[in-house]
N, C-alpha and C positions, 0 to 999 in steps of 0.2 A: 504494500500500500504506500509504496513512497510517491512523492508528489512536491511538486516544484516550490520552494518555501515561500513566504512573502505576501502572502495573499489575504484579504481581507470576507473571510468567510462567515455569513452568519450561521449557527447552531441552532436547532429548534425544533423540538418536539410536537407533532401535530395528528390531531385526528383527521381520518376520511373525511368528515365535513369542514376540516379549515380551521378546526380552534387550538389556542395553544394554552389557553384556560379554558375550566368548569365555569357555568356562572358566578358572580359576587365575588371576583380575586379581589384583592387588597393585604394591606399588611397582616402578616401571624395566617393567611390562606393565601400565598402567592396567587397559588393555580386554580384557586377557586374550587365548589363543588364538584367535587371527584374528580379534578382534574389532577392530583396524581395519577390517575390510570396512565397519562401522558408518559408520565417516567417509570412505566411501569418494567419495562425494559433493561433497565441496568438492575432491576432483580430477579426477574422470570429464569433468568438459565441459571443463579442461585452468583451473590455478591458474595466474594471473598471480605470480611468483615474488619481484618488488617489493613485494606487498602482502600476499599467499595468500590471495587473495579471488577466488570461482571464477569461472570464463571465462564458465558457462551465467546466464545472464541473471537466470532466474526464482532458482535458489540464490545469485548476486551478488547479489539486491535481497534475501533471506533474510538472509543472511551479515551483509550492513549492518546491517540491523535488529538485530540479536545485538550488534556491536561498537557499536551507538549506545546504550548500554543504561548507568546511571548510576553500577550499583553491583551487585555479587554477593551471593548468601548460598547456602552453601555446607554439604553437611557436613564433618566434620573425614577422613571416611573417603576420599572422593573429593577431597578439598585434598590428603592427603598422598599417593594414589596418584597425582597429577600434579604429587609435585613442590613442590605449593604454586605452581605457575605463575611460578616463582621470584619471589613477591613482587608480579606484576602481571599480573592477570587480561587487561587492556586498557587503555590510556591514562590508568594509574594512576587508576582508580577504586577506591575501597573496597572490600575483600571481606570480609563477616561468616562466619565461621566457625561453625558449628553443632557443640557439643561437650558430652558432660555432664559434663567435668570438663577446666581450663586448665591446660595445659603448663607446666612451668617454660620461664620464659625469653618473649620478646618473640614477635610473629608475624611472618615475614620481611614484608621491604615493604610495602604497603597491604594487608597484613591484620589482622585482629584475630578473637579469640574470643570467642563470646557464650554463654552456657549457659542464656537464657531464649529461647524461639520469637518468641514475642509482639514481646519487646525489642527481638530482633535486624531483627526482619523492620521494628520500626517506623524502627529508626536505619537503615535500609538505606533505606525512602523517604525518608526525611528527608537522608539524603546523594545521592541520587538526584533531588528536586526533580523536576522534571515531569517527567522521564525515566524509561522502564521500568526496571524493579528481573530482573535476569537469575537464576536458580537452578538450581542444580548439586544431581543426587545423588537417589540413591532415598532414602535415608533422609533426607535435608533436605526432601522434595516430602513424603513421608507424614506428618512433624511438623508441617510446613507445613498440609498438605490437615488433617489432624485438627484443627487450632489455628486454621481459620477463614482463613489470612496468603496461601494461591493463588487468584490470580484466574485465571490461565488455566493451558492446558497445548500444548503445542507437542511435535510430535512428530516428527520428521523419521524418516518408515516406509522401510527400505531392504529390497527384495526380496530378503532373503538367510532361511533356514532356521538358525541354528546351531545347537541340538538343546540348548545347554547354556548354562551362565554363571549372571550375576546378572540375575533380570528387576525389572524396574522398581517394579510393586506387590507382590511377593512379602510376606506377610507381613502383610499390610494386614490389620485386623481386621474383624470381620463387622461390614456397615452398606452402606446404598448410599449415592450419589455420583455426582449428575447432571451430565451436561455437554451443553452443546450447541456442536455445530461452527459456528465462525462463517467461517472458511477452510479451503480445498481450494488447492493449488498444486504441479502436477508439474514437479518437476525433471528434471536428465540423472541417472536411474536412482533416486531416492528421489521420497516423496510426501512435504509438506508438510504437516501437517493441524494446526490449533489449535484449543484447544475452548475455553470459557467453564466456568469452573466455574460452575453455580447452584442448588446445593443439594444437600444433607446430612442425614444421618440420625443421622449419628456423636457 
C-alpha cells in the first residue's frame, strides 16, 4: 500500500446514505445517535487493546496509514465535538484548526487556529514534510475542496442505512467535482475506497 507522500487526504467514515453522524452530534456525542456504528470497523475483526489498531488485516494496514500521517487540519466544529483530542490528534503532530474567528485563550496541546484555508493547509504541509497531511470535518473538506488544498478523498463506506445526521457534502454549492478512484479495499464489514480529486468547476 505505499503511495506517493504529500498529499492532502481527507479521512471519513460514512454510511450508504451519506452520513458521517447519527442525529443530534454535539459535544460528549461526537457522532451522534448511533453513529458509532460508523467506526464500527476498527472493532469488528476484534482491536488489539495495546495499541487499538484492528485485528483485520486489510483495516490494520488502513488504520496505519491514518496514524503515519504528519499533521491534521481540522474544523473548529468537529475539534470541539471530540474534545479537541485532548491536545493530541496522534504522536503529537500539529493540528491546524479551521475557524472564522480565534478563541480567546491558547489551543490545548499541539493545536492551533488558523482563519485562512490556503494558510492553514500550507503550514500543515510544511509541518508534515513528506508525510501525508490527515483532514477532519465536513466543513474543513468543502473549504478545502472549494480552495483548491484536497488532493484526495478517502472514504471508509460502512453498510449501515441511518436515515439521518450530518452528511458529509450537504451544502456544497452548485458546480461539479471530479474524482477518480484510485483504490478499492474490503474490510471486516466496511469498504475502503479513495478517490483523486482532479478537477473542478467551482
Amino acid at each position: 500500500m505505499t503511495e506517493t507522500a504529500g498529499k492532502v487526504r481527507l479521512y471519513m467514515s460514512i454510511s450508504v446514505d451519506g452520513f458521517i453522524t447519527g442525529p443530534d452530534d454535539g459535544p460528549g456525542q461526537g457522532l451522534g445517535v448511533d453513529g458509532e456504528r460508523l467506526h464500527a470497523w476498527l472493532r469488528d475483526g476484534g482491536v488489539d487493546p495495546a495499541s487499538y489498531r484492528p485485528a483485520a488485516d486489510v483495516d490494520a494496514e488502513v488504520f496505519d496509514e491514518l496514524m503515519a500521517t504528519g499533521a491534521v487540519v481540522t474544523g473548529r466544529r468537529t475539534f470541539e465535538h471530540a474534545g479537541g483530542w485532548a491536545g493530541d490528534h496522534h504522536d503529537g503532530v500539529p493540528v491546524f484548526v479551521l475557524t472564522r474567528s480565534v478563541p480567546d485563550g491558547p489551543a490545548p496541546g499541539h493545536a492551533r487556529y488558523v482563519t485562512d484555508v490556503r494558510s492553514g493547509v500550507a503550514q500543515a504541509r510544511a509541518a508534515a514534510g513528506d508525510r501525508d497531511v490527515m483532514m477532519h470535518g465536513a466543513s474543513a473538506a468543502q473549504a478545502c475542496l472549494a480552495a483548491g488544498q484536497l488532493d484526495e478523498i478517502e472514504l471508509h463506506v460502512v453498510p449501515v442505512l441511518l436515515g439521518g445526521g450530518r452528511r458529509l457534502f450537504d451544502g456544497l454549492p452548485p458546480g461539479r467535482v471530479e474524482l477518480e478512484l484510485v483504490r478499492s479495499l474490503e474490510g471486516a464489514g466496511v469498504l475502503h475506497l479513495r478517490y483523486r480529486v482532479v478537477g473542478s468547476d467551482r
